[in-house]
C-alpha atoms as one frame of an Amber mdcrd trajectory, in Angstrom:
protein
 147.468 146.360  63.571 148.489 143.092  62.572 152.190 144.007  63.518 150.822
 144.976  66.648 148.700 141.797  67.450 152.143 139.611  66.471 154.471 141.825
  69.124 152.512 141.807  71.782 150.538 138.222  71.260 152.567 136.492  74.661
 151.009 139.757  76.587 147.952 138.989  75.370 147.839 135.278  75.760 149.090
 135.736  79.420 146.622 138.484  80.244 143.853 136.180  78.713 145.108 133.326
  80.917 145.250 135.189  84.299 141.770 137.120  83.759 140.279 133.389  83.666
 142.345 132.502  86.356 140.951 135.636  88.614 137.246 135.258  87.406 137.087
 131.210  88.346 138.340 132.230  91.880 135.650 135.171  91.727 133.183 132.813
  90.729 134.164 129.860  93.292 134.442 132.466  96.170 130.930 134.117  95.247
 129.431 130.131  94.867 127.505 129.177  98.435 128.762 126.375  99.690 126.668
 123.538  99.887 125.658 122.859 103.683 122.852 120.917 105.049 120.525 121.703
 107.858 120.804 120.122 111.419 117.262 118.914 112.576 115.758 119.246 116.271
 112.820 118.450 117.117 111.486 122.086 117.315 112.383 122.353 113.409 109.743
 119.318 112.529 105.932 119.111 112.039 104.550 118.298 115.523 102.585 115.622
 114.060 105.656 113.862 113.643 107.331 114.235 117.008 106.393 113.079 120.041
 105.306 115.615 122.751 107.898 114.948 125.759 110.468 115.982 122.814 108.984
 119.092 120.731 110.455 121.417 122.615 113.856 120.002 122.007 115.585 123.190
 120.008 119.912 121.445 120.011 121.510 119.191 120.576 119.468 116.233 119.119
 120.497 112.945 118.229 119.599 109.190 117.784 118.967 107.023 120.958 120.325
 103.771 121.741 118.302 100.938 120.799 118.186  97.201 120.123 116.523  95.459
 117.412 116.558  92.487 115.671 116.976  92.086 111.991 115.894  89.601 108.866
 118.826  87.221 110.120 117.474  87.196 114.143 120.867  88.943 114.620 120.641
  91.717 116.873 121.315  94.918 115.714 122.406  98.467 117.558 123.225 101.659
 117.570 127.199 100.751 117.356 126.393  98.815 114.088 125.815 102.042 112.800
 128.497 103.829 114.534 130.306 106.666 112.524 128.282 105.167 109.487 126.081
 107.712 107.235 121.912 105.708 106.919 118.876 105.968 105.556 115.937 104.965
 108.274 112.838 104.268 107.586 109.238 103.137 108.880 106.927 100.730 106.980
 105.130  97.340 106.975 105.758  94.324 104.659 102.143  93.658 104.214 101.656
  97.566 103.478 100.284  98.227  99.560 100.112 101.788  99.502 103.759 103.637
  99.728 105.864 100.943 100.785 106.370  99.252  97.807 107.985 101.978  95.987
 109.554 103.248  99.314 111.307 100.052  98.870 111.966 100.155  95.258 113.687
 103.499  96.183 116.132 102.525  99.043 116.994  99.588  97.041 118.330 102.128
  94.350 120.031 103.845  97.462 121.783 100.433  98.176 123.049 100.088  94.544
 124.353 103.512  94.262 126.289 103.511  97.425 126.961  99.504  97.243 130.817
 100.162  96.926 130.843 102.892 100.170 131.309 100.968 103.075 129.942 104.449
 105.458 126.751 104.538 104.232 123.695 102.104 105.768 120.195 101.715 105.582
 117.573 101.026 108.300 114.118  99.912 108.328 111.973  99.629 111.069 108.704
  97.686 110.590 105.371  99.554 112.278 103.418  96.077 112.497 106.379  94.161
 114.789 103.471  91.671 116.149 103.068  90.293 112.353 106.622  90.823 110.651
 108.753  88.800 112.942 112.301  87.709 111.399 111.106  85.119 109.009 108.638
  87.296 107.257 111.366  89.942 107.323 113.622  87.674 105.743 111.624  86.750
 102.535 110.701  90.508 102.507 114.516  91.185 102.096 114.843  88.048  99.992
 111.885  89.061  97.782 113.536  92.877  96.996 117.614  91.693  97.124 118.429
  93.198 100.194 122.170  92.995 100.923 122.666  91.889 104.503 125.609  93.550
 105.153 124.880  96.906 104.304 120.665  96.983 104.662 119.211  95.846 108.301
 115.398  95.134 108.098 114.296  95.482 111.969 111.557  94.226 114.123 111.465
  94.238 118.016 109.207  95.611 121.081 106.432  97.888 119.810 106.775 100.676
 122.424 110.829 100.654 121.623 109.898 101.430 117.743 107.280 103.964 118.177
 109.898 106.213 120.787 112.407 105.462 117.895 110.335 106.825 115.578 108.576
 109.849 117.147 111.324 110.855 119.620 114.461 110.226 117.629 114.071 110.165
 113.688 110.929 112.289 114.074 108.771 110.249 111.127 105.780 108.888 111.919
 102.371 109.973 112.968 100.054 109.122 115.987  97.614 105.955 115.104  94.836
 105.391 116.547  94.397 106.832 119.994  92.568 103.343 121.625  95.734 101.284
 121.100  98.876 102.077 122.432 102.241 102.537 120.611 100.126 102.782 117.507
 101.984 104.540 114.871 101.131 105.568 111.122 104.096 105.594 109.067 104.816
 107.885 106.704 106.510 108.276 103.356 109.559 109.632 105.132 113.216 109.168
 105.024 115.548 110.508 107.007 118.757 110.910 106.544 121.803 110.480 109.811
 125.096 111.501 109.611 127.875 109.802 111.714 127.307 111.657 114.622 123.853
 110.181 114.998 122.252 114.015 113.907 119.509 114.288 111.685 119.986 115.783
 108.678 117.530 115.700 106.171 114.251 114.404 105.386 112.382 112.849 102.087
 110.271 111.598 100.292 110.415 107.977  99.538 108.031 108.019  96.978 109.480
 110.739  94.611 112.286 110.760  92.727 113.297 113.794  92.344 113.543 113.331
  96.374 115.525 110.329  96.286 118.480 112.098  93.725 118.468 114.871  96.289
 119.073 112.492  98.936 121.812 110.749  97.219 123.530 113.843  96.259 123.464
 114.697 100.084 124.595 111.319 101.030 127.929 111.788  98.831 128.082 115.230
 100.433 128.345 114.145 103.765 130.586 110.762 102.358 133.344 113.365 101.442
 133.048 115.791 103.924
């Protein structure tokens, strides 16, 4: 047997070689690629989206808009053009969720700090209290890089149609006062075609590694 083994041992060891060739090509062809979802409005609580929009089934995408960040510098869709971001929708004075919303996109900026395609964006609910300076020592307060992080205030009505009729986020407020919005624990997650792609939860972790993982899925697409 032994005999046997020794004259036919390069058979073997070539045999061996191709069957774990052909069962890592089974096994890669069987594996589902990873994909992620394309949101419409349709797809999303109705709490969450504004009415003119929730019948909106393709096609979706970020509007235009115009804000102005920690700096007074305004900022636009093309600063975000062909970029992958984070947006999200919260209040500097806010004590509930926001601090470890920001505690978690400030662990977003360090793991993508050396990918110039990926951005974040917040949007502040409360623009009539955090105008730039307050943004500013906000930003200053939780090291927010400038160049890859844009804290944004502007016209109230502008955020809330942002928020309900593009990024789909944040909830009604109190029916008495217009444009009033309550934010929510969400992020949401663009790709460079302005399409949403995901949402989150900003206060759990195990949500934030998910996002990350889907932000380098979409870097190296």
């Amino acid at each position: 047997m032994l005999e046997f083994f020794k004259k036919y041992r390069l058979f073997f060891g070539v045999f061996l070689v191709l069957s774990a060739i052909i069962l890592s090509l089974f096994y890669s062809a069987l594996k589902p690629k990873k994909t992620l979802p394309i949101y419409n409005p349709v797809d999303v609580n109705p709490e969450l989206v504004d009415s003119t929009v929730q019948y909106k089934s393709k096609y979706h995408t970020i509007a235009d808009f115009s804000f102005v960040n920690q700096n007074g510098k305004t900022i636009t869709q093309k600063d975000y053009e062909g970029k992958i971001y984070v947006a999200d929708f919260f209040f500097t004075t806010c004590g509930s969720i926001c601090p470890k919303m920001t505690s978690n996109l400030s662990d977003i900026q360090k793991a993508f700090a050396n990918n110039p395609k990926v951005r974040l964006l917040s949007h502040t609910v409360f623009p009539e209290t955090d105008s730039v300076p307050v943004l500013k020592a906000y930003a200053k307060k939780h090291h927010v890089d400038d160049a890859k992080w844009n804290l944004v205030t502007g016209d109230k009505k502008e955020i809330y149609a942002m928020a309900r009729k593009s990024y789909l986020a944040v909830k009604l407020g109190k029916p008495s006062e217009l444009y009033d919005m309550v934010h929510t624990e969400n992020f949401v997650l663009v790709d460079t075609k302005k399409r949403v792609r995901g949402f989150y939860d900003g206060t759990n972790k195990e949500d934030i590694k998910r996002l990350i993982e889907d932000i380098t899925f979409l870097s190296n697409e």
